[in-house]
C-alpha positions in Angstrom: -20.7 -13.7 23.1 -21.2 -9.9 22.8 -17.9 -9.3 24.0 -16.2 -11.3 21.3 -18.5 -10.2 18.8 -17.3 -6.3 20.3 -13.7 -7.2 19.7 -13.8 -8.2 16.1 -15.6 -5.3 14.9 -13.6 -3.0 17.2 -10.4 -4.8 16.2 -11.8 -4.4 12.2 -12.2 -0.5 12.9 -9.0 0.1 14.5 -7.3 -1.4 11.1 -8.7 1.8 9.8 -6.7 4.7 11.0 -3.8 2.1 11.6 -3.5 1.8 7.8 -4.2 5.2 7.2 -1.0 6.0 9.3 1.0 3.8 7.4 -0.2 4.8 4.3 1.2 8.5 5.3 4.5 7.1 6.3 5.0 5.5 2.8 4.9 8.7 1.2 7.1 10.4 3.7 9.4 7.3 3.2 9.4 7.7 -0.9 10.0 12.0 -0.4 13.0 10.6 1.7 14.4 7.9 -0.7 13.7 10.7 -3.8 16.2 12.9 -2.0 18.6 10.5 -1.1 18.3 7.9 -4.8 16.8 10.9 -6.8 13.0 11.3 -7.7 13.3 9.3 -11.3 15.3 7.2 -9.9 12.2 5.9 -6.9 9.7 6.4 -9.9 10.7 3.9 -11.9 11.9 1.9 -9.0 7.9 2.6 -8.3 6.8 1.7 -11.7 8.8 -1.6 -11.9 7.1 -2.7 -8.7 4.3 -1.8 -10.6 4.9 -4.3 -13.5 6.0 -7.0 -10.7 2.6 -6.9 -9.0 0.9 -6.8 -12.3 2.3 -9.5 -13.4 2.0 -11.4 -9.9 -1.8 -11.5 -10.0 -1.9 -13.1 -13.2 0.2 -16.1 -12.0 -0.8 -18.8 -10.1 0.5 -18.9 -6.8 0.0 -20.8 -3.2 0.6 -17.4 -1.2 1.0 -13.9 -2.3 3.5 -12.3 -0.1 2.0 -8.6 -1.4 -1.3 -9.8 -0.8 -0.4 -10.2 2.9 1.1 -7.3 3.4 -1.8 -5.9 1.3 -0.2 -4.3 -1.2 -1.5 -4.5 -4.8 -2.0 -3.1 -7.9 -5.2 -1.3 -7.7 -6.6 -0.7 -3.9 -9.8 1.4 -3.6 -13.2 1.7 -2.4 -14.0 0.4 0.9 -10.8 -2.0 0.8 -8.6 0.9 0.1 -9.2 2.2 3.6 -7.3 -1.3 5.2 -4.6 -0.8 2.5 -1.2 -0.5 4.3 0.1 0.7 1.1 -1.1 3.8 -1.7 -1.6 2.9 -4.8 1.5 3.1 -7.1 0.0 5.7 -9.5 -0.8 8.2 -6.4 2.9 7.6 -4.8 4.4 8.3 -8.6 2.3 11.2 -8.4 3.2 12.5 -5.1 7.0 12.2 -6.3 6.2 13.9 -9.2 5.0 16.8 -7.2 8.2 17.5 -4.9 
């Protein structure tokens, strides 16, 4: 019993510098795509995912495909740190800044 008990909160913690990683990989991936696309071109590309998701959450729907992946609107707190994704405002931000 302990050793199950071990693995699902080991397994929960190991989601956390997992994420983080890919987190930092979506910003290097967004630097690339502004130099290849153009930087207003991936910011509103950005912001019109943006709307999408928005508008998403306020639908009904069966399954979320972003929610899986967790990608959303607004991640933060203690959540943020299992979010595969940053939030859109701090990736149109870091674009900004190149």
């Amino acid at each position: 019993m302990l050793s199950m008990v071990l693995e699902i909160v080991l397994g929960i913690l190991a989601m956390i510098p997992i994420s983080w990683f890919s987190r930092r990989r979506e910003f290097g991936a967004d630097a690339f795509a502004a130099k290849v696309y153009g930087k207003d071109a991936m910011i509103s590309a950005l912001r019109a995912i943006d709307r999408w998701v928005n508008r998403a959450q306020f639908e009904p729907a069966t399954q979320d495909a972003l929610a899986t992946m967790k990608i959303s609107g607004r991640t933060g707190g203690l959540m943020g740190l299992f979010a595969t994704h940053p939030p859109v405002e701090v990736r149109i931000a870091a674009l900004e800044r190149l």
